[in-house]
C-alpha positions as CSV (number, residue, x, y, z in Angstrom):
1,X,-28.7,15.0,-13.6
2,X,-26.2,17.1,-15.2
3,X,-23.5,16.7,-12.3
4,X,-24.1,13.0,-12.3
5,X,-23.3,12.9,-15.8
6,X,-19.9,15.0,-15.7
7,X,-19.2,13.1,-12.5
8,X,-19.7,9.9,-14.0
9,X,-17.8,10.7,-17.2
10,X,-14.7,12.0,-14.9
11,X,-14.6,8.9,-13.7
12,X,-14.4,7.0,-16.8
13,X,-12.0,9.2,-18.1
14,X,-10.2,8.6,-15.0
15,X,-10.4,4.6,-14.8
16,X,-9.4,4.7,-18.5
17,X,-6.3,6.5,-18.2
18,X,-5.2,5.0,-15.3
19,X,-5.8,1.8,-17.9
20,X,-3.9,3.0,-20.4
21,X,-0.7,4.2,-18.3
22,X,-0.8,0.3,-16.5
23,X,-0.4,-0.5,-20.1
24,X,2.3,1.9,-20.7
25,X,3.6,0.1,-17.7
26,X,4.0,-3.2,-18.4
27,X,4.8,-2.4,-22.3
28,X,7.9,-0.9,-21.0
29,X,8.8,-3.8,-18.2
30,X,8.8,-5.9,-21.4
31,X,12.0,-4.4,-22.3
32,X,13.9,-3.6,-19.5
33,X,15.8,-0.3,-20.6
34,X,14.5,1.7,-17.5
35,X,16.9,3.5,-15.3
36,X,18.7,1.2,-13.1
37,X,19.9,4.2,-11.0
38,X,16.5,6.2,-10.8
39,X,15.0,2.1,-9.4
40,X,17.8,2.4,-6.7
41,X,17.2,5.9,-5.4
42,X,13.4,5.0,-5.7
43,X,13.9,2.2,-3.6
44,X,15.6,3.9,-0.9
45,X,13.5,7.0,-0.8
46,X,11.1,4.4,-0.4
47,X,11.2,2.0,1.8
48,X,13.9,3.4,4.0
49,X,12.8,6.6,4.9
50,X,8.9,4.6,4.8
51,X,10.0,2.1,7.3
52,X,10.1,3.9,10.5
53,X,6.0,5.2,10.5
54,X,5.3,1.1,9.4
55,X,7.0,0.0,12.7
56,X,5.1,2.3,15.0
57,X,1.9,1.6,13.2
58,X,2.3,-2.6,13.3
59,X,3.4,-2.5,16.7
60,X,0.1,-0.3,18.1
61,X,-2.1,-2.3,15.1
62,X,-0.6,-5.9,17.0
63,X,-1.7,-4.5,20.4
64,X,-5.3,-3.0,19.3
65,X,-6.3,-6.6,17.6
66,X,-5.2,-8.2,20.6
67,X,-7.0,-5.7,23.3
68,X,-9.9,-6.1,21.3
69,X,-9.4,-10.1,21.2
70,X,-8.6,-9.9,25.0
71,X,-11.9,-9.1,26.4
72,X,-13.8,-12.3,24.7
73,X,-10.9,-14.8,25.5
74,X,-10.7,-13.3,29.2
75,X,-14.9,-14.0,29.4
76,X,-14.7,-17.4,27.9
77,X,-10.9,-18.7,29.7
78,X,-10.3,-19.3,25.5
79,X,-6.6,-17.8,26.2
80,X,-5.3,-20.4,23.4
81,X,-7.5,-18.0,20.8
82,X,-5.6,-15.2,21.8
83,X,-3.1,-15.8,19.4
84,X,-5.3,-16.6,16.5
85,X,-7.8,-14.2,16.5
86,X,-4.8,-11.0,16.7
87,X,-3.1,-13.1,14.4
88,X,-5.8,-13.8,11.6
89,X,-6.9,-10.4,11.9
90,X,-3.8,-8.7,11.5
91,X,-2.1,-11.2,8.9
92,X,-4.6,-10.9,6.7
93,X,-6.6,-8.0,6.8
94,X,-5.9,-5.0,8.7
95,X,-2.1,-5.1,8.4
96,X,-1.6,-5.0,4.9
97,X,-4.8,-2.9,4.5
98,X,-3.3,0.0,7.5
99,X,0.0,-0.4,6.0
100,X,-1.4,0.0,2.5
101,X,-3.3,3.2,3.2
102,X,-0.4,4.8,5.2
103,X,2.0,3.9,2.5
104,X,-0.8,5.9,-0.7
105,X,-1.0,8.7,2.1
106,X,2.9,9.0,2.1
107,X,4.5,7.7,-1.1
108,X,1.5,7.7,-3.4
109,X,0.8,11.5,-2.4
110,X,4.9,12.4,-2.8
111,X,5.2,10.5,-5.9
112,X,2.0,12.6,-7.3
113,X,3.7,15.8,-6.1
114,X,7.5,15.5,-7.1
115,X,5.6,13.9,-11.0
116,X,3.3,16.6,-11.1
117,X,6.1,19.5,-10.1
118,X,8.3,18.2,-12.8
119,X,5.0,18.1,-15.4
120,X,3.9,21.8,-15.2
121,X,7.5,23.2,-14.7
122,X,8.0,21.1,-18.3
123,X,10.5,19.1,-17.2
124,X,8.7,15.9,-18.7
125,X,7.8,17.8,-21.8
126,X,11.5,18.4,-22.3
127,X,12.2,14.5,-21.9
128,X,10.0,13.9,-24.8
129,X,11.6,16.8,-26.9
130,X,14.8,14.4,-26.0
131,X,13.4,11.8,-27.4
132,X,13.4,9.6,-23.9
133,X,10.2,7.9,-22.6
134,X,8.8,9.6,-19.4
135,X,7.2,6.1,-18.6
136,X,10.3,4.7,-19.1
137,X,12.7,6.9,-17.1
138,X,10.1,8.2,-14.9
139,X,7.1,5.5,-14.4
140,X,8.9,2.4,-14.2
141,X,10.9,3.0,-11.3
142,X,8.8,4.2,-9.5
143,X,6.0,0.8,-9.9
144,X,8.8,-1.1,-9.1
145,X,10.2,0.3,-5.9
146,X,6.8,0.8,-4.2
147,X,5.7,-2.6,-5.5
148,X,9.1,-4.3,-4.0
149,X,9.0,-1.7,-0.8
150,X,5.6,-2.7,0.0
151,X,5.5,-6.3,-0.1
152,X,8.7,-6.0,2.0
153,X,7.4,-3.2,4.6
154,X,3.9,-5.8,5.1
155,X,6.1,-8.3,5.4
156,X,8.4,-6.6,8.9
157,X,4.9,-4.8,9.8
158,X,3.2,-8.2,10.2
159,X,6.5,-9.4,12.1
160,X,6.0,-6.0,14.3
161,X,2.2,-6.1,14.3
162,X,2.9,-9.8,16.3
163,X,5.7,-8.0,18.5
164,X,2.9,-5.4,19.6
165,X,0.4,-8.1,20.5
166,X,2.8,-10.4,21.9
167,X,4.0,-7.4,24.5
168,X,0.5,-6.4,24.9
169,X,-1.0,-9.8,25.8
170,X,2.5,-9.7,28.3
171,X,1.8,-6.4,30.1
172,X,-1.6,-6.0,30.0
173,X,-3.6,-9.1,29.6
174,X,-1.4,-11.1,32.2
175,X,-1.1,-13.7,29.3
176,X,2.4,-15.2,29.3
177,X,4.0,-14.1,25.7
178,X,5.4,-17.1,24.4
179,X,1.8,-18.8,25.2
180,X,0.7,-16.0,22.5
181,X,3.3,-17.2,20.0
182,X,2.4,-20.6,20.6
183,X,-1.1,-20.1,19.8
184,X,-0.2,-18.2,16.8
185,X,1.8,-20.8,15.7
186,X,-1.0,-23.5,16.2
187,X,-3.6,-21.6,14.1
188,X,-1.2,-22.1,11.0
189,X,-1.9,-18.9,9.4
190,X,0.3,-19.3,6.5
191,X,-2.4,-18.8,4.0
192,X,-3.7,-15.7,6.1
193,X,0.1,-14.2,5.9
194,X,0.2,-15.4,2.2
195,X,-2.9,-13.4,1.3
196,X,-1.9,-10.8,3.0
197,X,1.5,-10.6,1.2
198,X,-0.4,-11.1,-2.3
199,X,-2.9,-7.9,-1.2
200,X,0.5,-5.9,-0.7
201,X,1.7,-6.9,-4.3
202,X,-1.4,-5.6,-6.1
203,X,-1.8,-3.0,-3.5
204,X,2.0,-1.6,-4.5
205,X,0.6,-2.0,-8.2
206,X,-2.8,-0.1,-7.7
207,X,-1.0,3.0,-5.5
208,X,2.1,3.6,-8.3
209,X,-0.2,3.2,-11.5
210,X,-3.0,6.2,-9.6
211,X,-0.4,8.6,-8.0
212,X,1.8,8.7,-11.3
213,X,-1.1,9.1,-13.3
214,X,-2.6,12.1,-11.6
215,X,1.2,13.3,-11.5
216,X,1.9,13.1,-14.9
217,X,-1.6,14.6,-15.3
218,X,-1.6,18.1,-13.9
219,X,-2.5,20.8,-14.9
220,X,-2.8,24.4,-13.9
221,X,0.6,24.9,-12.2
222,X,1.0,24.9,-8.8
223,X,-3.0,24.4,-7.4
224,X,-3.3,22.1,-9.8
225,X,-0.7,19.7,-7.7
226,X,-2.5,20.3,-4.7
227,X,-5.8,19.1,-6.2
228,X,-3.6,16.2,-8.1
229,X,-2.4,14.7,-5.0
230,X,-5.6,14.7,-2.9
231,X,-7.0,13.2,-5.9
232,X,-4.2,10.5,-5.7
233,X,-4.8,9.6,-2.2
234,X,-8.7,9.3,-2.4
235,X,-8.3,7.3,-5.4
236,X,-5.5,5.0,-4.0
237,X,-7.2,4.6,-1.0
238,X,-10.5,3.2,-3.1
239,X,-8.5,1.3,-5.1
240,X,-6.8,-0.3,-2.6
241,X,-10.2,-1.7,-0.7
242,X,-11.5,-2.5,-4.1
243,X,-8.5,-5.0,-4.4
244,X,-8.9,-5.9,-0.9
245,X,-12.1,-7.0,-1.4
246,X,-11.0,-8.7,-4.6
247,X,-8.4,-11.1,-3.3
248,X,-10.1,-11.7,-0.2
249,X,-13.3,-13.0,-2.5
250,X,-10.6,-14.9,-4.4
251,X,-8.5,-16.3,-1.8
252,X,-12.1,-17.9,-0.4
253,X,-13.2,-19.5,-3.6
């Protein structure tokens, strides 16, 4: 009993301060005095050097859904479905969500290391001495770079994701590729890609708002990053089906 009560209370103490920094957050978006050059660098390190691992994973992600899709449309001649079940699937669910959990494992866990190196080596302490706002010159371009970078990475991963199941139904399902496209294009998955796009918005949100607060968290010098950073990536990766789960209940009101 007494470990579920200390778990439970690490928890809240968790969920609370998480609160408090998305707070900190948006107080400081209110008045945009962040550092313009710190967003830039963000938003290359990013989404540039992110892009690559996206690709590959949308492209194998496209040809999985439509493997999987494959064997029922083959069994019932339903090639037409093709399209829409790879589509549906990817658009709305597993693409973002893939690309989401890739992106806390490699961003979300850096982020947590390169905050928390900088808070037990007292570089963040010395900021305050200096009178500048860590969530300010630290926090805030950081949410905004992986919130920007992720909704645009979804966005070429579902375009990939459609590549890879367009080549697959090609090469190995002896389905002609632009009857894939076509079929895609007939299911009118707009709202599915829409979704999608609105799960990598708050999925951006949750994954900067967890890894910078366990970063700016740490302590115990370096094993304390170590534990901070798998901490960020468990927690990312919970908050990020939490939200899934939360948009897709909305999105089907």
């Amino acid at each position: 009993m007494a470990a579920i009560g200390s778990t439970t209370l690490g928890i809240a103490e968790q969920v609370g301060g998480i609160t408090l920094i998305w707070l900190q957050i948006l107080g400081a978006i209110m008045i945009p005095r962040f550092d313009s050059r710190e967003t830039w660098r963000n938003l290359y390190k990013v989404g540039v050097k992110s892009y690559p691992i996206v690709v590959l994973t949308a492209l194998f992600t496209g040809a999985i859904m439509v493997i999987q899709s494959g064997h029922f449309v083959r069994q019932t001649g339903a090639t037409g479905l093709l399209g829409w079940a790879a589509g549906f699937a990817v658009l709305a669910e597993i693409g973002p969500v893939l690309i989401g959990l890739m992106f806390s494992g490699r961003v979300g866990a850096n982020n947590t290391a390169e905050l928390g190196t900088m808070t037990v080596t007292e570089q963040v302490s010395a900021l305050r001495a200096l009178a500048i706002d860590p969530i300010r010159y630290l926090v805030v371009p950081r949410f905004l770079s992986m919130i920007v970078m992720l909704f645009l990475l979804t966005c070429l991963g579902d375009l990939f994701a459609l590549v890879g199941g367009a080549l697959t139904s090609q090469f190995l399902l002896d389905v002609d590729w632009r009857h894939f496209y076509q079929s895609v294009v007939a299911a009118q998955l707009l709202n599915e890609f829409l979704v999608g796009l609105v799960k990598a918005l708050f999925f951006g949100m949750t994954i900067s708002v967890i890894s910078c607060y366990f970063g700016l968290g740490v302590t115990g010098g370096a094993p304390g990053v170590g534990r901070a950073v798998n901490a960020s990536v468990v927690a990312s990766a919970i908050g990020i089906f939490v939200v899934d789960f939360a948009v897709t209940y909305a999105a089907n009101l």
